[in-house]
N, C-alpha and C positions, 0 to 999 in steps of 0.2 A: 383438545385445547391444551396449548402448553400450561406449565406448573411455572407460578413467577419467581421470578430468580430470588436465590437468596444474598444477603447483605454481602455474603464473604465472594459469592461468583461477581454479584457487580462488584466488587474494589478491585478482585483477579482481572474481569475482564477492563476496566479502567486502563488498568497499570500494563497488563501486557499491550491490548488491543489500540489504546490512545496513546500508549507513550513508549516502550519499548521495543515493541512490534515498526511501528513506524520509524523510528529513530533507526533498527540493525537496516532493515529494509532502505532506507533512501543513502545511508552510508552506503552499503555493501553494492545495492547498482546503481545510483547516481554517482554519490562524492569518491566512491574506489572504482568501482566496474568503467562507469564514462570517461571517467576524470583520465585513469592509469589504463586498466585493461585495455580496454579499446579507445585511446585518445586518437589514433590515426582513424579508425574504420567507427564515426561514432552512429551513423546508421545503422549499420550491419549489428552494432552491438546493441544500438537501442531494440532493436527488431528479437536479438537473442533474449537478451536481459529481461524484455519485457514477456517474452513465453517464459523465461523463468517464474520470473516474479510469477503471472497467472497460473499454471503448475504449481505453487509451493503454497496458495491456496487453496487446494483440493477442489477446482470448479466441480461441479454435478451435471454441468450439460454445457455443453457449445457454448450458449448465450454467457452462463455463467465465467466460460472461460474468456471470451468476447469482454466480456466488461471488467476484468482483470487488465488484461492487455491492453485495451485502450488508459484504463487509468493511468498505465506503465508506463505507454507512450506520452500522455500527456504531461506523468510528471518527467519525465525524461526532454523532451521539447524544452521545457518552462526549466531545468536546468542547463540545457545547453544554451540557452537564449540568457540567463539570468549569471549561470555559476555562480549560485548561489545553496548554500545546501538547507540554509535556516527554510528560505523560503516555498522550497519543496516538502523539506518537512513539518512545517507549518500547514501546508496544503493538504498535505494526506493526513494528518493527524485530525484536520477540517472533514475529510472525507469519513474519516472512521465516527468522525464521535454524532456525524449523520445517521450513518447507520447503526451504530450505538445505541442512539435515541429509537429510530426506529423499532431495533429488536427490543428496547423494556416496553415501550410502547403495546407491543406486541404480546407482550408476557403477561402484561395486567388483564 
């Protein structure tokens, strides 16, 4: 059984996990990678970006890497359809603090 986290890992994990973790993340392959890097080729790049982005997670199996890369893609779609950066990152930071909840959940 895990050990519950302490006061100082959850405000660490808050701050990188909800809010700066998503924040470099939807910059760097949404609003820079789609927007600049691949604004001609923005499939090809959503397809790249989003193996990145799953890679730079550390999955543990297939499936794990699977549900990195679709979140990638979807938040990637929901930026090319919107260009909007708030709103992507609005989304994922919605996604994180799901499973946020889940892992204290899990710790208790």
């Amino acid at each position: 059984m895990q050990q519950p986290f302490s006061k100082n890992q959850i405000l660490w994990m808050t701050i990188t996990g909800l809010i700066i973790g998503p924040f470099i993340e939807e910059l760097s392959y949404r609003a820079i990678g789609l927007k600049y890097v691949f604004r001609n080729y923005e499939i090809i790049g959503m397809m790249i970006l989003s193996c990145v982005f799953a890679f730079t997670h550390y999955p543990n199996s297939t499936i794990d890497f699977l549900i990195y890369f679709q979140s990638s893609i979807i938040y990637s779609i929901i930026y090319l359809k919107s260009r909007r950066f708030e709103l992507v990152l609005i989304l994922h930071i919605l996604n994180n603090s799901f499973t946020f909840i889940l892992m204290l959940i899990e710790s208790f």
